[in-house]
Backbone as JSON, one array per atom type, in Angstrom:
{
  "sequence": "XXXXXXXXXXXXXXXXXXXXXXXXXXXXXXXXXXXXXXXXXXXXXXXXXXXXXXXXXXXXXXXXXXXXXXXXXXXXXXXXXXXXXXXXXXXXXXXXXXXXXXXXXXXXXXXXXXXXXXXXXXXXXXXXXXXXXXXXXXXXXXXXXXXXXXXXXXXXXXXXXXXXXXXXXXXXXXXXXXXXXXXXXXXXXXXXXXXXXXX",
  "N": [[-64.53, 72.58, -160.38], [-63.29, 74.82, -159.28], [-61.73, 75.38, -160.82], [-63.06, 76.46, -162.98], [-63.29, 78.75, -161.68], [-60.55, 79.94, -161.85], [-60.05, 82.01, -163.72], [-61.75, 84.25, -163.19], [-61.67, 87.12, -162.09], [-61.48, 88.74, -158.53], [-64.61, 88.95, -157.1], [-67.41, 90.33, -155.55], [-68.83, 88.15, -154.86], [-67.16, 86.71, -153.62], [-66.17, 88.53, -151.14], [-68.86, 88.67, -149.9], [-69.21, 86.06, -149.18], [-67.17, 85.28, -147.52], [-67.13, 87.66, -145.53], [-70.03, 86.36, -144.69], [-68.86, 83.87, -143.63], [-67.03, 85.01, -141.41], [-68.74, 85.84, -139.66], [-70.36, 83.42, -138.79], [-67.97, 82.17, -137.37], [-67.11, 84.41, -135.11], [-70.05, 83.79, -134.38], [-69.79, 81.18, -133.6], [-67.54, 81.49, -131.61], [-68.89, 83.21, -129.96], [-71.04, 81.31, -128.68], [-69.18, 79.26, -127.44], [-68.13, 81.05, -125.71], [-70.17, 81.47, -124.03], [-71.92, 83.67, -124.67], [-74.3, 84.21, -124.32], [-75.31, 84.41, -121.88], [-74.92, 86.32, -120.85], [-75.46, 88.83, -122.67], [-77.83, 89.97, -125.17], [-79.34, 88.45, -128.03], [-80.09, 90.16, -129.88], [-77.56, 91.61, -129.49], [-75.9, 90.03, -129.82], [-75.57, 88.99, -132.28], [-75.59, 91.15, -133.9], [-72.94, 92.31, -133.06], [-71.96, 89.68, -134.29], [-72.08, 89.67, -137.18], [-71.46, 92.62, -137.3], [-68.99, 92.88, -136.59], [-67.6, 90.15, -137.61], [-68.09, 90.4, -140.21], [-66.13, 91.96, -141.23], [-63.6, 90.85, -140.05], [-64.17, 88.48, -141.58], [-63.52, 88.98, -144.19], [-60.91, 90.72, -144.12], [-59.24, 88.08, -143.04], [-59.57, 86.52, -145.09], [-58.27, 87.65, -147.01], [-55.69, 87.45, -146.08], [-55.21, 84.7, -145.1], [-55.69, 83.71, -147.86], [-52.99, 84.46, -148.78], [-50.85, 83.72, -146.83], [-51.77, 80.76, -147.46], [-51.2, 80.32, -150.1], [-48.24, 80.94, -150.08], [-47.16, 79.22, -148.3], [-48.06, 76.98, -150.07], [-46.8, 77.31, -152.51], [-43.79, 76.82, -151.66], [-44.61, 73.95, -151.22], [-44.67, 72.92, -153.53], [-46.56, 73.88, -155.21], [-48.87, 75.77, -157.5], [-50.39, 78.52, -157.87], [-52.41, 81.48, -158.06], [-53.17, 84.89, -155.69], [-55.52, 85.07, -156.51], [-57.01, 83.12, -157.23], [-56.57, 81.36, -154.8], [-58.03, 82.83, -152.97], [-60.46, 82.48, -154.1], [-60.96, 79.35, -153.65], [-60.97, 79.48, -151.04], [-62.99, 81.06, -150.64], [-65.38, 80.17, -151.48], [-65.3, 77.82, -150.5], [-65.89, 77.67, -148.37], [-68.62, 77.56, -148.1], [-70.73, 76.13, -147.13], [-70.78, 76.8, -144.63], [-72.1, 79.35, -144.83], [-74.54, 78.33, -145.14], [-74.35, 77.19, -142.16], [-74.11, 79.82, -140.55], [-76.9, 80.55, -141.41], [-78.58, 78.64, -140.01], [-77.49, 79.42, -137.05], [-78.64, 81.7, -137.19], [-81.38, 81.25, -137.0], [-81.95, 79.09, -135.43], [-81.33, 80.97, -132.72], [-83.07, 82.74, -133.04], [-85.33, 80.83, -132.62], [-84.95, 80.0, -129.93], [-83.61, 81.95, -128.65], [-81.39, 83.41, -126.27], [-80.51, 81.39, -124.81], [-79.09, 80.08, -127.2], [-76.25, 80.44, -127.66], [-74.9, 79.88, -125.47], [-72.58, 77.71, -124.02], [-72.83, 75.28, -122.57], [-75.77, 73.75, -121.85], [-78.61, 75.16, -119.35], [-78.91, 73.47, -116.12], [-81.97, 71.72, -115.87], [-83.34, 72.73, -118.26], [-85.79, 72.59, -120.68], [-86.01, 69.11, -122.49], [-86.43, 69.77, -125.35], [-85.01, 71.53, -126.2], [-82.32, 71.27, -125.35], [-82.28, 68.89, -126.8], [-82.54, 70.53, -129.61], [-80.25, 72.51, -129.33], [-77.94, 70.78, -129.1], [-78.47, 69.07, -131.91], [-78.42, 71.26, -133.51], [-75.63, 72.34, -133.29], [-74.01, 70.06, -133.66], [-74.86, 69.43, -136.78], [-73.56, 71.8, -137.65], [-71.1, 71.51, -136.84], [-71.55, 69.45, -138.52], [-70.81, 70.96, -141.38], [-68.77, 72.52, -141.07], [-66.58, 70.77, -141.16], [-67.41, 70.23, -144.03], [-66.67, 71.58, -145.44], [-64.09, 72.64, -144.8], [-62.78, 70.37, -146.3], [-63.56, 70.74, -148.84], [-62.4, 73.16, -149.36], [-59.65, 71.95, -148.72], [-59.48, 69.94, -150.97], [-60.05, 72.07, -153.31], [-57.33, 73.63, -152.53], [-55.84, 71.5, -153.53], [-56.42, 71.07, -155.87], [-56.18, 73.9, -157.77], [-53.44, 74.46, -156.74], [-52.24, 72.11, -157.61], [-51.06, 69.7, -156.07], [-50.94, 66.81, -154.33], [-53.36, 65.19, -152.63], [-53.3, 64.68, -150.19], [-50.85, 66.49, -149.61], [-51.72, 68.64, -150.03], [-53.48, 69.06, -148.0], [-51.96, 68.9, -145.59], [-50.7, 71.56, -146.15], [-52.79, 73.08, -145.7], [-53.75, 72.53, -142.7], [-50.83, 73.78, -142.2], [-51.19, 76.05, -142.65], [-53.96, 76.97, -141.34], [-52.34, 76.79, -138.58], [-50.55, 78.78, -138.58], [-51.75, 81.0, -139.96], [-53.02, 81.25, -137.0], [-51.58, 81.94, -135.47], [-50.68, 84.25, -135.95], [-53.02, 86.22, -135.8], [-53.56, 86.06, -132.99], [-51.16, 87.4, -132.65], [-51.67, 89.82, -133.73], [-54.05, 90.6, -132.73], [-53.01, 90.71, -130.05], [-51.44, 92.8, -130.49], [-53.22, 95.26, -131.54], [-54.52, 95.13, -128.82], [-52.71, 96.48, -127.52], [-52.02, 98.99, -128.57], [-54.53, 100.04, -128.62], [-55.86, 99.81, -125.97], [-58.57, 97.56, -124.43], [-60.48, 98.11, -126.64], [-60.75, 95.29, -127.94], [-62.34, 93.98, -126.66], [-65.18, 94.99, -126.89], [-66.16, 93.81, -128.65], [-65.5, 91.06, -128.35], [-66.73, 88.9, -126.32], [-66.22, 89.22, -122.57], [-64.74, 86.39, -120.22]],
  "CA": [[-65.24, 73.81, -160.07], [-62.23, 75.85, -158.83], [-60.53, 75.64, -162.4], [-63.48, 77.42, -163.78], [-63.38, 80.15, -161.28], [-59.47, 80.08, -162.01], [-59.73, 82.9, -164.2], [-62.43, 85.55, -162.47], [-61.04, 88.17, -160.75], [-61.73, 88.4, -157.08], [-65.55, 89.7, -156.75], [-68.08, 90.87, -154.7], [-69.97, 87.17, -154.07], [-65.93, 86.14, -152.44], [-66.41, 89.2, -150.38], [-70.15, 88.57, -149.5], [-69.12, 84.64, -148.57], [-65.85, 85.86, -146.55], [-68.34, 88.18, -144.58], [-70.77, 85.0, -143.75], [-68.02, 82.81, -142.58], [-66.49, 85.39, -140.81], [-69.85, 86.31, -139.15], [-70.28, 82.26, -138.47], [-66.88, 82.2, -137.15], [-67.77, 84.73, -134.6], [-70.94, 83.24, -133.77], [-69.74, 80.25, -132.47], [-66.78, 81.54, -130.42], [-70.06, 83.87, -129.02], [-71.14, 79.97, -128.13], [-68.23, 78.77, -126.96], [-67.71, 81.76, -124.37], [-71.28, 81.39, -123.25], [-72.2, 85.35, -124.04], [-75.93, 84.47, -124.24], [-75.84, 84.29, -120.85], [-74.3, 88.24, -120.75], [-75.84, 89.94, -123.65], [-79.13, 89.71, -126.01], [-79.22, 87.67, -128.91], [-80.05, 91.2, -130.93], [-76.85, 92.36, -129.31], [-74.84, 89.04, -130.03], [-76.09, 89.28, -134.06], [-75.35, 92.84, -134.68], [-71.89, 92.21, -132.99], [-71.13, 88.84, -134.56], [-72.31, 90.39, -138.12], [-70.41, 94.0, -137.72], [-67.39, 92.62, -136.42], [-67.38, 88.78, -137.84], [-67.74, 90.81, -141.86], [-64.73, 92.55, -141.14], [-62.34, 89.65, -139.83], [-63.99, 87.25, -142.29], [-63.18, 89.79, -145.54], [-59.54, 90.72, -143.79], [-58.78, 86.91, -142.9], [-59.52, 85.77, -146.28], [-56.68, 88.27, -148.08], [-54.27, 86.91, -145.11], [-54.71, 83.23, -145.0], [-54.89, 83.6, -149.18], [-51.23, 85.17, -148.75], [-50.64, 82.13, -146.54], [-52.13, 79.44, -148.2], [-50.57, 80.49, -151.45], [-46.88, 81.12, -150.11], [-47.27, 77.75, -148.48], [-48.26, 75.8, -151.57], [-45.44, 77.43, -153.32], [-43.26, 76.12, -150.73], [-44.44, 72.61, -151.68], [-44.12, 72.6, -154.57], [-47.63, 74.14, -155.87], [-48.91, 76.97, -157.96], [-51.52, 79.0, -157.61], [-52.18, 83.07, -158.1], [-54.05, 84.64, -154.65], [-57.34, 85.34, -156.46], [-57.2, 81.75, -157.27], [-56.58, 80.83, -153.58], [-59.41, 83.43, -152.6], [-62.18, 81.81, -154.63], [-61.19, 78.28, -153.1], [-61.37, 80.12, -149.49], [-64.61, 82.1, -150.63], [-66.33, 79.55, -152.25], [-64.95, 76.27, -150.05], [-66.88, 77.7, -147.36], [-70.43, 78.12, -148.79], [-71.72, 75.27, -146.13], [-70.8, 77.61, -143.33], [-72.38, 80.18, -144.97], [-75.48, 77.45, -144.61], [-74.37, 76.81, -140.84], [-73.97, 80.91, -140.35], [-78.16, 80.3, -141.15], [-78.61, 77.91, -139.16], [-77.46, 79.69, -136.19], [-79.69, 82.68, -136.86], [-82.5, 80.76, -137.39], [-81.71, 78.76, -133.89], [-81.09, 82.01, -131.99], [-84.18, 83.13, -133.44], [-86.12, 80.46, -131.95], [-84.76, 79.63, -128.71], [-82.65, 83.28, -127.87], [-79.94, 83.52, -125.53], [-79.44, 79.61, -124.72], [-78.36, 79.62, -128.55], [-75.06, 81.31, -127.18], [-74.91, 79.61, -124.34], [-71.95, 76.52, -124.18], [-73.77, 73.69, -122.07], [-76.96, 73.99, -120.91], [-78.35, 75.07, -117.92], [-79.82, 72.31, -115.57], [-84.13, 72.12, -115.67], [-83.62, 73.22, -119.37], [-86.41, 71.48, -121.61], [-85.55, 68.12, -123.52], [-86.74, 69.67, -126.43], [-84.08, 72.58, -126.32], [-81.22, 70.86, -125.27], [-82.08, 68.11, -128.18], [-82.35, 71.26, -130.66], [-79.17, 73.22, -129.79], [-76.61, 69.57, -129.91], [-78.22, 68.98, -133.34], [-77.75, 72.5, -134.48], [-74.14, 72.2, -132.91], [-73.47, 69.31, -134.67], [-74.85, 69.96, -137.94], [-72.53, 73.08, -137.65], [-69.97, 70.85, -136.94], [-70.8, 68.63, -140.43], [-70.83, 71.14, -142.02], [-67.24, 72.95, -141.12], [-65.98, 69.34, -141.43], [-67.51, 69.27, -145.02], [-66.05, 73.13, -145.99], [-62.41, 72.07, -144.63], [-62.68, 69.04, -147.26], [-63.53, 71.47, -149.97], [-61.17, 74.04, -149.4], [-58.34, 71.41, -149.28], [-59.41, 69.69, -152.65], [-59.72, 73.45, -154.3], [-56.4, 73.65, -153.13], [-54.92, 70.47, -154.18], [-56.68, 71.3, -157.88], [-55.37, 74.91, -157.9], [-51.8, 74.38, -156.73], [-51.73, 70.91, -158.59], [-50.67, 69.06, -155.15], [-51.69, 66.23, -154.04], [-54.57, 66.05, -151.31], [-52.5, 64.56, -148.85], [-50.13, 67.63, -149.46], [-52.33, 69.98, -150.06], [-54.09, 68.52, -146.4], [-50.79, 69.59, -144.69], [-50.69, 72.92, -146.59], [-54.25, 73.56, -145.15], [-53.49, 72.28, -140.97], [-50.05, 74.6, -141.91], [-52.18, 77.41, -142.31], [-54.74, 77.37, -139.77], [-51.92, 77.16, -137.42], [-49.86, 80.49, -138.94], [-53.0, 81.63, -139.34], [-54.16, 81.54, -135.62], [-50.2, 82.21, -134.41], [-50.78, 86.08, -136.52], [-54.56, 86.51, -135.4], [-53.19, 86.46, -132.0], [-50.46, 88.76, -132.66], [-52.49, 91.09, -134.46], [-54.73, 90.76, -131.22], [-52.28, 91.6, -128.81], [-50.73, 94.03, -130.92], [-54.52, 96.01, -131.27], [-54.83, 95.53, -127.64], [-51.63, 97.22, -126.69], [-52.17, 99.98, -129.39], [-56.13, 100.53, -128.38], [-56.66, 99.03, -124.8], [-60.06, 97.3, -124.38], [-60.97, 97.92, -128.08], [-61.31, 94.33, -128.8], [-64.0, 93.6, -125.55], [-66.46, 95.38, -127.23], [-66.52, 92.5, -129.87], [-65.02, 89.31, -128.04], [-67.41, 88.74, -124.93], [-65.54, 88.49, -121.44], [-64.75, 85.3, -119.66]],
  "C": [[-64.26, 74.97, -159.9], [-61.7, 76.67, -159.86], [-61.22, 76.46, -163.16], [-63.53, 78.72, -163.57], [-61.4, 80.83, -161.52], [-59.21, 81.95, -162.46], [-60.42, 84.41, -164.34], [-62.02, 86.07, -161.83], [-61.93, 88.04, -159.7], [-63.04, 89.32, -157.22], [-66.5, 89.93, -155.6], [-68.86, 89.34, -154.03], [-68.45, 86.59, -152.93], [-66.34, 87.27, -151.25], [-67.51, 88.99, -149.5], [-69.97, 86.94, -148.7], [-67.9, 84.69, -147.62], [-66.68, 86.65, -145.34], [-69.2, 87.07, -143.77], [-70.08, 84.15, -143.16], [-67.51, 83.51, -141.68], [-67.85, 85.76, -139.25], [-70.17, 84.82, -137.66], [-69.43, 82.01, -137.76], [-66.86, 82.81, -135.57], [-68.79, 84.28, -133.68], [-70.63, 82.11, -133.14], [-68.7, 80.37, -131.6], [-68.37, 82.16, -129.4], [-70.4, 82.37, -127.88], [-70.13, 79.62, -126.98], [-67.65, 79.67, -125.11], [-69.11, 82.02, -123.65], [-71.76, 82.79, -123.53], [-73.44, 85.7, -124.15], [-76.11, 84.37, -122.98], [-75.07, 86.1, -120.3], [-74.78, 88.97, -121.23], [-77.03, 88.8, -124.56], [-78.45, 89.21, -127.0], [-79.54, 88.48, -130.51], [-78.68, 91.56, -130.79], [-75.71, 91.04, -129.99], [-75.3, 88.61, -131.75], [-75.56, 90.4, -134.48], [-73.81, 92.7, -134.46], [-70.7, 90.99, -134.22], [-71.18, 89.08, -136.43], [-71.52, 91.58, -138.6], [-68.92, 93.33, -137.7], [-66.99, 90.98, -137.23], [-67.33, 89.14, -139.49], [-66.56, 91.27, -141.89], [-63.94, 91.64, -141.15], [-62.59, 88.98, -140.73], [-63.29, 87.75, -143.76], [-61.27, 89.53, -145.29], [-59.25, 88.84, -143.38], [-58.58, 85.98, -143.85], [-58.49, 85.95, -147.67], [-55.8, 87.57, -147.16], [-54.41, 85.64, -145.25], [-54.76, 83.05, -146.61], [-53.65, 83.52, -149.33], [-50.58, 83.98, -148.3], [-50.39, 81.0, -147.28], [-51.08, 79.65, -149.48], [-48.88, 80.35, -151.38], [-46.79, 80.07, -149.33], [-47.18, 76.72, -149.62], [-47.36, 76.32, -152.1], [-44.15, 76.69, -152.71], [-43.34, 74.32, -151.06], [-44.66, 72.46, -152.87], [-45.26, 73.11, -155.57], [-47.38, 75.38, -156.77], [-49.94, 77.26, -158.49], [-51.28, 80.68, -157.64], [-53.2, 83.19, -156.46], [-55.28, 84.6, -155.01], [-57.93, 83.72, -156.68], [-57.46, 80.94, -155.58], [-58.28, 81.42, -152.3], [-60.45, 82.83, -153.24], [-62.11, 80.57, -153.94], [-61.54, 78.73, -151.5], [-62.89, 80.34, -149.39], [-65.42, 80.83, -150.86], [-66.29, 77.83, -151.27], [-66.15, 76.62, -148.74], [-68.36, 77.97, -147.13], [-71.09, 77.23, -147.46], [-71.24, 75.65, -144.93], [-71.46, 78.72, -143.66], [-74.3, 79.36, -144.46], [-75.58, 77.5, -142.84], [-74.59, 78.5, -140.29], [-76.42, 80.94, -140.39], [-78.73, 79.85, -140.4], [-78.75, 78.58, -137.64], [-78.61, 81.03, -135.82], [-80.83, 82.0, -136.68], [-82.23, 79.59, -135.78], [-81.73, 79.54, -132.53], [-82.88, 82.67, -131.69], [-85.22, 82.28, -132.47], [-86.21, 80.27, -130.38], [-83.89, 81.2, -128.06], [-81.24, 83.09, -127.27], [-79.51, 82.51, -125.33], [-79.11, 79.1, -125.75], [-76.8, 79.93, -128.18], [-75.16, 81.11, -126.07], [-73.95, 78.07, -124.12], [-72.74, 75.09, -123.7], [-74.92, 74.47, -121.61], [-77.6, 74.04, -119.87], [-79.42, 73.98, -117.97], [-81.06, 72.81, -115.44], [-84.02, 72.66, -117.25], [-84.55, 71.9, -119.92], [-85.74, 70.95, -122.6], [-85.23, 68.96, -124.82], [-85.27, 70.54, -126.61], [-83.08, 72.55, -126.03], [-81.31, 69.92, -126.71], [-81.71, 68.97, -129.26], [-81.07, 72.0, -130.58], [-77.88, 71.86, -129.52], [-77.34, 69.49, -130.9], [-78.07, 70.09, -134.24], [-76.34, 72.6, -134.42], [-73.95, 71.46, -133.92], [-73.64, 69.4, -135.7], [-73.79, 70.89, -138.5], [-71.16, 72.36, -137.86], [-69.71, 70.09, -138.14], [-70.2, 69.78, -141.64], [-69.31, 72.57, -142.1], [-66.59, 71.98, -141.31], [-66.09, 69.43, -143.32], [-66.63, 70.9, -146.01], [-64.54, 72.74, -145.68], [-62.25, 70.97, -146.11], [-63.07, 69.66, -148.45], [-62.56, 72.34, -150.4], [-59.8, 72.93, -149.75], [-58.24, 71.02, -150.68], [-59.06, 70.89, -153.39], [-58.31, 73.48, -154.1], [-55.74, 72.88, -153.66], [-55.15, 70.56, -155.62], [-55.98, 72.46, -157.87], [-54.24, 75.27, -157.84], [-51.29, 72.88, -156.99], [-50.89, 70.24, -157.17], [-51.82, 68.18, -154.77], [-53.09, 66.43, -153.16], [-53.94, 65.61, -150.34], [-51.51, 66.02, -148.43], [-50.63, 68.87, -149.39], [-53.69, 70.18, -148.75], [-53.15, 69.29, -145.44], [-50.44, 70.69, -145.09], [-51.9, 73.47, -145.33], [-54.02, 73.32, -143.4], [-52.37, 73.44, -141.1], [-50.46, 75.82, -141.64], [-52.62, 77.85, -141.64], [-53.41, 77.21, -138.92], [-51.23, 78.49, -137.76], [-50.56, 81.15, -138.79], [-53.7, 82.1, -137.53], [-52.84, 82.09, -134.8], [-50.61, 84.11, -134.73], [-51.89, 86.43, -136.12], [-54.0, 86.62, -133.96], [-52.07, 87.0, -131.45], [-50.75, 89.4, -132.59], [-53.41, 91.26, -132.95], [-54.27, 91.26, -130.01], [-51.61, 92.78, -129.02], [-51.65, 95.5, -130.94], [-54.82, 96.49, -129.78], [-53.74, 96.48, -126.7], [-51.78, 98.46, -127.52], [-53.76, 100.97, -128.56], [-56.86, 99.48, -127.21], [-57.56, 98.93, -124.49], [-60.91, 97.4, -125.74], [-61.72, 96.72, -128.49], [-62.77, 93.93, -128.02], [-65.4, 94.63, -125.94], [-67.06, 94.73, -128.81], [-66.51, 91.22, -129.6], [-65.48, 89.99, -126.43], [-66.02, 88.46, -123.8], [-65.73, 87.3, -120.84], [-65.66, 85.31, -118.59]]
}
């Protein structure tokens, strides 16, 4: 699949699927820091949407740059628009889970964005947000396992190697995201808390 997108320049559906993961991405730190129990579930959409298109677009030229000057490193070879379509396109079943969560939010509101559940919550609504969790979870499990193959076809490395390309990443990746984060916050103090909920 990768090999056919090999030779399309970088378009508007990478952009549009960089946006939904980034959105997705977003949405479940929202989870993770509980901010349905702080803010509306219109307000935690519009945020994880404005600000989660942005990071996912910009995160997808930077961990390309990455990924790519990695795999050269072992021995691969790959151009970035090549590395961008396996990024854009590896993550289509988060673009699924990015549904998911609206469509969860939607029904149940603020305890969608809410980490554990509070005590006296109904069965039914603790059963429905662990199998939306988890689902979420197959289905970043099954986007990691795409992305690596794309790259092991695109920079002609194995998948074991092109496994440890991909863990190298996400960690460079998350070391510069929280540069860039402290570097924003010392530039434009409080800037970012009107995107990343408080503790």
């Amino acid at each position: 699949m990768f090999r056919e997108l090999a030779a399309r320049p970088v378009g508007i559906v990478d952009y549009l699927l960089a946006a939904a993961q980034g959105s997705g991405n977003v949405l479940a730190l929202y989870r993770t820091e509980s901010a349905g129990a702080r803010s509306s579930v219109e307000e935690i959409l519009w945020r994880s949407f404005a600000f989660g298109a942005v990071v996912g677009v910009v995160s997808l030229f930077l961990m390309a740059v990455i990924y790519g000057r990695l795999g050269a490193r072992a021995g691969g070879k790959s151009t970035t628009s090549q590395v961008i379509h396996v990024l854009a396109y590896g993550g289509v079943p988060l673009v699924a889970g990015v549904a998911l969560w609206v469509l969860t939010a939607l029904i149940v509101g603020e305890p969608a964005f809410i980490s554990t559940p509070r005590a006296g919550a109904e069965p039914f609504l603790v059963l429905l947000l662990r199998v939306q969790f988890a689902v979420y979870v197959l289905l970043l499990l099954w986007s990691i396992l795409l992305q690596v193959m794309g790259l092991s076809e695109i920079q002609g490395l194995a998948l074991r190697k092109a496994f440890g390309v991909w863990i190298l990443g996400q960690l460079v990746g998350y070391l510069l995201s929280v540069f860039l984060a402290m570097l924003i916050d010392a530039l434009f103090p409080g800037v970012l808390l009107h995107f990343i909920p408080p503790h």
